[in-house]
N, C-alpha and C positions, 0 to 999 in steps of 0.2 A: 302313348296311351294305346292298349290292344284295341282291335277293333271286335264289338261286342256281335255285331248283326248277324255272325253266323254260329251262337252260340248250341251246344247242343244240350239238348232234354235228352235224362233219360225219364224214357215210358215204359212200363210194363203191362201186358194185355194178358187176360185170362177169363175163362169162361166163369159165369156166376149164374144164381137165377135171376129170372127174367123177374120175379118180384122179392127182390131182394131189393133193400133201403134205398142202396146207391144205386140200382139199376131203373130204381122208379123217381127217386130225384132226377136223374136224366134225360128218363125219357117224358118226366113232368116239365123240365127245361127245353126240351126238344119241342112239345109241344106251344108252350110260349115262343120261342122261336119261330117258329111257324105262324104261329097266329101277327108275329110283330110284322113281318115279312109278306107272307101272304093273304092275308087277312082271314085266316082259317087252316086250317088243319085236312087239306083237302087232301087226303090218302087217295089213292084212287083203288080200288075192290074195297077188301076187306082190311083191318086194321094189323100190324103182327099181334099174335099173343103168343102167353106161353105152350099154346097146344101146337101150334103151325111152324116156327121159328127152328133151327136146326141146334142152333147153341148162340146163346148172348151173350156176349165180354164185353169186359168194362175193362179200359184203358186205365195205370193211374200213375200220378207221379211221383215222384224218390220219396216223399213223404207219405204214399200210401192214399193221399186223396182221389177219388174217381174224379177225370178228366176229359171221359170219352165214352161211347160205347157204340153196338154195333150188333145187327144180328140176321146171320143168312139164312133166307125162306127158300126151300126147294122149290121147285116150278114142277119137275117132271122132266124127263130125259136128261137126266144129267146135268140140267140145270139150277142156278139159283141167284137169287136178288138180295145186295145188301140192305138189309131195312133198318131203320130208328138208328143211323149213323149218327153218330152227333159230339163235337168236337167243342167243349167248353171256354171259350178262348179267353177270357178273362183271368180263369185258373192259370191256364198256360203261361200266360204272357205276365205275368208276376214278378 
């Protein structure tokens, strides 16, 4: 019998809008998550949106399902912070 534990996914990742269906199912998911976890949604500043956010991609799997998403906020000098990450693990692991 192979051994299955280091099976691999494939993912495809690309930019979408920030409110587009499956970008806001996720980041509505992300949100519950949070809330189960933390008991709140405690962002700390301000929240991303689509004004602030550089570009938002959705992860998804060979079947074209979103599974992930993801979206980096400039700071200033060259930098930036990944926000509203979020990794669907139920989907995945199927």
């Amino acid at each position: 019998m192979a051994d299955q534990s280091h099976r691999v996914r494939s993912i495809s990742v690309a930019p979408e809008p920030f409110d587009a269906p499956d970008s806001r199912s996720l980041r509505k998911e992300l949100g519950a998550d949070l809330m189960r976890r933390y008991a709140g949604d405690s962002e700390p500043g301000v929240k991303p949106s689509a004004c602030d956010v550089a570009v938002f991609v959705v992860a998804r799997d060979v079947g074209g399902e979103a599974v992930g998403c993801g979206a980096p906020r400039e700071l200033g000098d060259g930098a930036a912070e990944i926000k509203r990450m979020y990794r669907f693990e139920r989907r995945l692991d199927r």
